[in-house]
C-alpha positions in Angstrom: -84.7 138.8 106.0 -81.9 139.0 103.3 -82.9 137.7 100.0 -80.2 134.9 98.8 -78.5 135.8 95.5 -78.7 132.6 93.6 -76.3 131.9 90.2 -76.5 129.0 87.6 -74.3 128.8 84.8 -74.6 126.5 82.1 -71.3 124.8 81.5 -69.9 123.2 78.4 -66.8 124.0 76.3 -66.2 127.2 77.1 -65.9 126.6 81.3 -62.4 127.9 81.1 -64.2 131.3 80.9 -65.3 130.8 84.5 -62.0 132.1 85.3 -62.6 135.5 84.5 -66.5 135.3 85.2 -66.6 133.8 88.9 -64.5 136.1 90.5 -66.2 139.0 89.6 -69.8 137.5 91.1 -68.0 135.3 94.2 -67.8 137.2 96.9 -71.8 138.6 96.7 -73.5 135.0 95.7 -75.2 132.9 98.4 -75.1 129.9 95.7 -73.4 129.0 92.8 -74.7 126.2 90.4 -72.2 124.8 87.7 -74.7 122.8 85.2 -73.1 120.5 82.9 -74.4 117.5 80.7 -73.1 114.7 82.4 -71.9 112.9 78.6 -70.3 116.4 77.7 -72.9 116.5 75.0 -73.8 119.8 73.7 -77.4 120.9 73.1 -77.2 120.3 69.7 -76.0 116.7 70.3 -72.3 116.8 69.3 -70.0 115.2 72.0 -67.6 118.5 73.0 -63.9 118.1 74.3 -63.6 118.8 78.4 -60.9 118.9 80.3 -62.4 117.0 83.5 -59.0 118.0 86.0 -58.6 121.3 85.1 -61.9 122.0 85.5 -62.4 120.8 89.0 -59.1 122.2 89.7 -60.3 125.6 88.8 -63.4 125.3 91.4 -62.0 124.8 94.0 -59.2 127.2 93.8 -62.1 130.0 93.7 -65.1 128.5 96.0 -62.8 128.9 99.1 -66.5 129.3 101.0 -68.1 126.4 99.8 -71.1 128.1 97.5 -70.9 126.4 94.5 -72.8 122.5 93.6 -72.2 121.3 90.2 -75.2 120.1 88.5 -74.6 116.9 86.1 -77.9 115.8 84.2 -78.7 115.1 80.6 -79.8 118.0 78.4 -79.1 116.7 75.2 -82.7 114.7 74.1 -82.4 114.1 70.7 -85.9 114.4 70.1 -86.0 118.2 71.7 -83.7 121.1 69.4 -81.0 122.7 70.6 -82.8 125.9 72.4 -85.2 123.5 73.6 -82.4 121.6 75.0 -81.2 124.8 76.6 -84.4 126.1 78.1 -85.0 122.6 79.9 -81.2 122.9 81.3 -82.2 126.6 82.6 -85.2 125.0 84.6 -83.7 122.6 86.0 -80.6 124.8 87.0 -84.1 127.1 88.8 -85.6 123.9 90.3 -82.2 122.6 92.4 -81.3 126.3 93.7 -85.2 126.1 95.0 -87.7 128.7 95.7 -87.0 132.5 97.0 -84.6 134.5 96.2 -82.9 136.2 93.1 -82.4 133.8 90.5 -79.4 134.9 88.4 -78.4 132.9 85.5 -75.1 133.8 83.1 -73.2 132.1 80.9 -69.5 131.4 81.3 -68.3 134.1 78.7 -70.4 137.2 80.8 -68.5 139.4 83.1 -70.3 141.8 85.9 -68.8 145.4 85.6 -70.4 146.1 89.1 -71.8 143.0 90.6 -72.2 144.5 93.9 -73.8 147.5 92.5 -76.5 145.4 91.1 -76.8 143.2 94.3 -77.2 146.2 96.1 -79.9 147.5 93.9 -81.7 143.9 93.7 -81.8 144.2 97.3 -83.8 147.2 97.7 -86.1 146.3 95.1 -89.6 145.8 96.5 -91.5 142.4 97.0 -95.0 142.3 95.8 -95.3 139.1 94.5 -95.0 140.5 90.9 -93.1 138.8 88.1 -91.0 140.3 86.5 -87.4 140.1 85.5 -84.5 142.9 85.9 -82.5 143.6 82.4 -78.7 144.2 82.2 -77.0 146.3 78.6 -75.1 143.3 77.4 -72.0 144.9 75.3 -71.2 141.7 73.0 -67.3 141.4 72.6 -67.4 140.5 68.8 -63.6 139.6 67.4 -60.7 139.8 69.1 -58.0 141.4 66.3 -54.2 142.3 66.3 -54.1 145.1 69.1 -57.5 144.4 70.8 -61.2 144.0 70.5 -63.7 144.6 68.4 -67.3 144.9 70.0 -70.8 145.8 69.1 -71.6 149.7 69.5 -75.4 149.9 69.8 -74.4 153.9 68.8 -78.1 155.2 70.3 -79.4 154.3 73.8 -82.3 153.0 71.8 -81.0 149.8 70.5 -79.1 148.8 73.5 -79.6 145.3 73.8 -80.4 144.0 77.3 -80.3 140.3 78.4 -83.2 139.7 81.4 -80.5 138.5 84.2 -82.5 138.1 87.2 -85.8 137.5 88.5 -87.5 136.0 91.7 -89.7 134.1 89.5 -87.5 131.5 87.5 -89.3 130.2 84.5 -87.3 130.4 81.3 -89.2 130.2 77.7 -86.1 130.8 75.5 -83.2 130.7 76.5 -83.3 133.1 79.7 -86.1 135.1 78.1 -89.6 134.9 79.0 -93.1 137.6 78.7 -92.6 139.0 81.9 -92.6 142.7 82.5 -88.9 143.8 81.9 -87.2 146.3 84.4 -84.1 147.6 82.2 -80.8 149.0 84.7 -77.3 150.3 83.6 -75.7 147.4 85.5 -73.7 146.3 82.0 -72.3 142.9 81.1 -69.3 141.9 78.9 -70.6 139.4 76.5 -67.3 137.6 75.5 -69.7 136.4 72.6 -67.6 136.1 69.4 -64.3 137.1 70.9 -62.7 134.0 70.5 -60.0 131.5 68.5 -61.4 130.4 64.9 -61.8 127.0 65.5 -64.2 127.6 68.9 -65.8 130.0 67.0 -67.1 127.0 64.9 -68.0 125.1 67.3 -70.1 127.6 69.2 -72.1 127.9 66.3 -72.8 124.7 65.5 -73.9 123.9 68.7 -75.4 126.3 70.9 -79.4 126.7 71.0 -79.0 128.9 68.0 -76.9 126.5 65.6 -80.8 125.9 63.2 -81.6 129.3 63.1 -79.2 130.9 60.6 -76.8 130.8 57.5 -73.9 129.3 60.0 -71.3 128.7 56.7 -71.9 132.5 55.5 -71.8 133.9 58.6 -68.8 132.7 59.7 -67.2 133.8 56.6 -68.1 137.1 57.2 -66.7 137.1 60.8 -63.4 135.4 59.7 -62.6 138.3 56.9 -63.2 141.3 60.2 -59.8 142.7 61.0 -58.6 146.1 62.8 -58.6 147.6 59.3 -61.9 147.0 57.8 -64.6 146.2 60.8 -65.9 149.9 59.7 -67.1 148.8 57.2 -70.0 145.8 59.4 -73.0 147.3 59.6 -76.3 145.9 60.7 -74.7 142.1 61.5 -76.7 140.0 63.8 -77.4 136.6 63.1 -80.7 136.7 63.3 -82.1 139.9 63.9 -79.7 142.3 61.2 -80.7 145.8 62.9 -79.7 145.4 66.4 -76.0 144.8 66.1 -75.7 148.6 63.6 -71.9 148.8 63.9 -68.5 147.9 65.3 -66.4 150.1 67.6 -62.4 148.9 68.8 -60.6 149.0 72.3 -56.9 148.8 72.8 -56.6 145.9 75.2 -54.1 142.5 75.8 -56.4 140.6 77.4 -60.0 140.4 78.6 -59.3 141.4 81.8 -57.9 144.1 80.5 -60.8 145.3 77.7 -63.2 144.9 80.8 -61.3 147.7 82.7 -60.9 150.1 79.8 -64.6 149.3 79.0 -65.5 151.9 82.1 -64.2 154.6 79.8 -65.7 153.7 76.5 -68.7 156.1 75.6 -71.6 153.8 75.7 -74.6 155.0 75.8 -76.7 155.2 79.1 -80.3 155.5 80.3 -80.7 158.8 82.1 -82.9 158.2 85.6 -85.7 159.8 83.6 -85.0 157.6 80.7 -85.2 154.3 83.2 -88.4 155.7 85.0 -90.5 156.1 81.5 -88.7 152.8 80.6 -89.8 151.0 84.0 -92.9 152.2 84.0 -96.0 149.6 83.9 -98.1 152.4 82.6 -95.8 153.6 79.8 -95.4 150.1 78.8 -99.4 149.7 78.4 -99.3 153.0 76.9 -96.7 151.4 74.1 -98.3 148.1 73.4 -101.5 150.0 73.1 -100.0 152.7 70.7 -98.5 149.7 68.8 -101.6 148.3 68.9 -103.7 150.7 67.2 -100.4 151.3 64.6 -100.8 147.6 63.4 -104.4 148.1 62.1 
């Protein structure tokens, strides 16, 4: 029997973006789930601006076969923070799809490169009752500048960041992250991220599940000063972890339909198949903790 390809999304400001994303996951979903706090209250607690028409104007224009439920609940507690707030929202959206399955969750500012191509693959990967979640790169658009878009260039396949996108065992710890064994892929996402007007960029940050954990003020002033001349010059940048965003790297593109077709051509590293078998392997992996292990003492 046919695993179902199950998708939540949580919804907030930003569900505009679902016009790119949706298309590009439609056609191979079984179900879609739209979750959204039913006040328009972000995690954080800060009431967001939502355009309620346009919104449900733009679902049904795409779900021409009926797959997507939006899910309305509250998942702003004031007495939970903001990434707990998120992680209870990412349950929930796992409880109401039910058991079985692939459980797929992306945000509304991730776009597929080859959804099918990972559907396929999901689809011959074998059942045995293991948990464990399958990785995707995620290539994090950073600023969008005069002629196109900056993003972030891991520059060595070794500090590609991956995202765990799918698993048939939905239980979410932070954020979409939990300790199950990791299976990485080459199926790469487009992490709209950063790539978007000032004034959203401010209120992303101050009030997504990371808006406690960092220097919000200075780091936004450092993102505001990037431009096509001097984004050479951003080295080891991320918000929380410095290292794993090394360096910046530019594509000519209009729009983000646009960046995500050139994107095929960009010279991003890869994970040869040997690379994924030693990288997939559950003995490697004990091999590692164990050689990290002895390292620490």
């Amino acid at each position: 029997m046919r695993e179902a390809i199950k998708i939540g999304f949580c919804i907030a400001y930003d569900w505009y973006l679902l016009e790119h994303a949706l298309p590009l996951i439609y056609t191979e979903a079984d179900q879609i789930c739209l979750s959204i706090d039913r006040d328009r209250i972000s995690w954080s607690g800060a009431k967001y601006t939502f355009d309620e028409n346009a919104f449900r104007a733009l679902v049904k224009r795409i779900d021409i076969h009926a797959k997507i439920k939006v899910l309305e609940e509250d998942y702003h507690l004031p007495d939970l923070s903001p990434m707990a707030n998120e992680v209870r929202q990412r349950n929930r959206i796992a409880e109401f799809q039910g058991e079985g399955g692939w459980h797929l969750q992306l945000d509304c500012d991730e776009y597929f490169q080859d959804f099918k191509g990972f559907v396929d693959y999901l689809r011959t990967f074998p059942n045995t009752g293991r948990t464990l979640n399958i990785c995707c790169p995620w290539v994090t658009l950073f600023k969008r500048v005069e002629n196109g878009f900056l993003y972030v260039d891991p520059g060595d396949k070794n500090m590609i960041e991956y995202m765990q996108i799918a698993t048939r065992h939905p239980i979410y710890e932070y954020g979409r992250r939990n300790g199950f064994f990791n299976v990485y892929t080459n199926f790469a996402i487009i992490h709209q991220s950063w790539a978007r007007e000032r004034a959203e960029i401010q209120e992303k940050i101050g009030n997504w599940g990371h808006a406690n954990d960092f220097d919000r003020d200075s780091y936004f002033s450092f993102w505001d000063e990037l431009n096509q001349r001097n984004y050479t010059t951003a080295s080891n940048f991320h918000f929380l972890h410095p290292a794993v965003w090394p360096k910046l790297s530019f594509i000519e593109a209009e729009t983000i339909d646009e960046f995500v077709g050139r994107f095929r051509s960009a010279r991003f590293p890869e994970l040869s198949g040997i690379d994924l078998v030693l990288k997939n392997s559950l003995w490697m992996s004990r091999i590692r903790k164990f050689l990290k292990t002895i390292a620490g003492k």
